[in-house]
N, C-alpha and C positions, 0 to 999 in steps of 0.2 A: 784393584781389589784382588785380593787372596783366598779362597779357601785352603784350610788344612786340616787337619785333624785335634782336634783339642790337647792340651796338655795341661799336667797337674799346674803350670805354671799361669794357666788361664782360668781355676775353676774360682780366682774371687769377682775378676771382671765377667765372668759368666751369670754369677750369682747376683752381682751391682744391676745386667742386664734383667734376669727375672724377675728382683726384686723391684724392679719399676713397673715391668709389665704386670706385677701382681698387683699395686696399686691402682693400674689404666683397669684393670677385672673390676676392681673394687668399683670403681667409679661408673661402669656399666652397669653395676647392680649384679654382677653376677659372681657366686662364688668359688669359680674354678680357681685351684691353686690359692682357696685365703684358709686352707686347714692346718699350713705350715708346707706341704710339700709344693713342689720340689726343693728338697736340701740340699745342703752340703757334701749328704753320705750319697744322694742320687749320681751328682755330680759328678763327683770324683769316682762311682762305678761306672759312670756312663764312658767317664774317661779310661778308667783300666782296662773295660773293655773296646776300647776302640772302635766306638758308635757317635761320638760326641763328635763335632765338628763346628767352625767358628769361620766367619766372614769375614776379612781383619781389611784396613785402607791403611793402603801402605803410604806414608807422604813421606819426600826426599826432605833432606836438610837444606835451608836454603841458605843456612849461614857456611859462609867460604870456609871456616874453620876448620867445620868439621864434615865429616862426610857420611855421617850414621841416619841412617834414617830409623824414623820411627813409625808404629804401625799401634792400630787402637781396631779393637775386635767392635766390629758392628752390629754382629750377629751369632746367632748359635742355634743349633739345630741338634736333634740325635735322630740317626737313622739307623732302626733295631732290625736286623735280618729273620729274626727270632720269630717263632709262630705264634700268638695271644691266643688265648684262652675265650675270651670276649669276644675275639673276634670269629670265632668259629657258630658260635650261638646266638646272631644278627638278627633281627626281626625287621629282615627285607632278604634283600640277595645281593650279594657282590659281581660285581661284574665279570671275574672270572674267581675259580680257585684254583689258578696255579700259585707260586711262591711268592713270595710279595715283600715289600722292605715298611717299614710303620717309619713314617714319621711322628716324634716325641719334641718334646719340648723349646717350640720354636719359636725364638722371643728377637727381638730388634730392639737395640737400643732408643731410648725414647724420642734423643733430641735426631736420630735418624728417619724420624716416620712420616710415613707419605712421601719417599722415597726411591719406591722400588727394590728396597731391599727385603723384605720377606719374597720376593717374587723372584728374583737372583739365589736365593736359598731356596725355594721349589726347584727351578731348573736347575741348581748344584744337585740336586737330590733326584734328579731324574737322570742325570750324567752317574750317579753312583749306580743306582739301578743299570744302568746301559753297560757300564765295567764288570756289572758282577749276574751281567747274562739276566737277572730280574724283572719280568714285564710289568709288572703292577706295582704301584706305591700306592698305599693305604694310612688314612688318617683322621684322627676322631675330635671331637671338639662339643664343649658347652651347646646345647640345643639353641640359648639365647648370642652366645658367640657371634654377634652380626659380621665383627667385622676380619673373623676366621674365614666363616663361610662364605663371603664376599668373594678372599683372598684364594680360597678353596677354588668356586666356581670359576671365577676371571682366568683362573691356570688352568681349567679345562679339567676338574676333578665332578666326580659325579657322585650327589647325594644317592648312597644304598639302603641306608636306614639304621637303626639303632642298635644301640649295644649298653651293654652295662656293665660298671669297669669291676675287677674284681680282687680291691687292691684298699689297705686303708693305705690314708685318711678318705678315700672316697666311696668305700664298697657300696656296691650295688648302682650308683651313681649312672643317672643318666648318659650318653653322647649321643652326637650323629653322628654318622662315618661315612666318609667318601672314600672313592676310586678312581685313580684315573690310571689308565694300562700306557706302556711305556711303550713307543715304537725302538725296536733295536735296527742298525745298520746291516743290513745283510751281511756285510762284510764282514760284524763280529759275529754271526749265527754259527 
């Protein structure tokens, strides 16, 4: 398995991945991501700006032929360096406030689930944070979200408490927000 960085050349398998997890939401009863967003146009910004990221399996050719292999994106994640607005106005406390990276829209393909691939996408994303000097990853999610916060907690992220997004299609919109602070290698300090 691969991670890389997204490219335009990725943002319809990106969107095939959301568009199924928007369905599994539906089916929880829950309606995060059923207002129409995440789109096409988020997409392809998350991509321009070079936040977007994708979990790809790479499998060899096994026909003598040819010798190309092929790769099929399993996952996708954005990780925004950026400061939120929401999240500065918490009705709890973060566990620190230094600089922090957000995890956004982090989706697994469907027929990949129960896996361990959102969990491989957490640790890619605590490896980005460790390259870019970053101790805290922060990340928000549906209050009913069970099986977010499951995925949250099990990786050692800690509920802070709420926030409200400040963004259509969802303004004013409940989440919960965790934290979990990043250990760095001395070596990079």
């Amino acid at each position: 398995m691969n991670f890389r960085k997204s490219t335009f050349d990725d943002v319809d398998r990106i969107l095939e991945i959301i568009e199924k997890a928007k369905v599994e939401l539906r089916k929880l009863g829950l309606d995060q991501w059923q207002k129409g967003y995440p789109v096409r146009k988020s997409i392809e910004s998350d991509v321009k700006l070079r936040i977007s990221y994708v979990l790809e399996d790479i499998e060899e050719n096994r026909n003598d032929l040819k010798s190309e292999n092929f790769t099929k994106i399993l996952g996708t994640v954005v990780l925004s360096p950026e400061k939120e607005e929401p999240y500065s106005k918490i009705e709890g406390k973060w566990i620190t406030d230094d600089d922090y990276m957000v995890i956004h829209r982090l989706a697994v393909d469907f027929d990949m689930k129960n896996k361990g691939i959102a969990t491989k996408i957490l640790e890619f994303s605590e490896e980005v944070c460790v390259e870019n000097r970053i101790l805290s990853l922060k990340a928000d999610t549906h209050e009913n979200n069970e099986p977010m916060k499951r995925l949250l907690e099990k990786n050692g992220f800690s509920f802070c408490g709420l926030i409200y997004l400040d963004r259509e299609p969802d303004l004013g919109a409940k989440r919960v927000a965790y934290e979990k602070i990043i250990k760095i290698p001395h070596e990079l300090l």
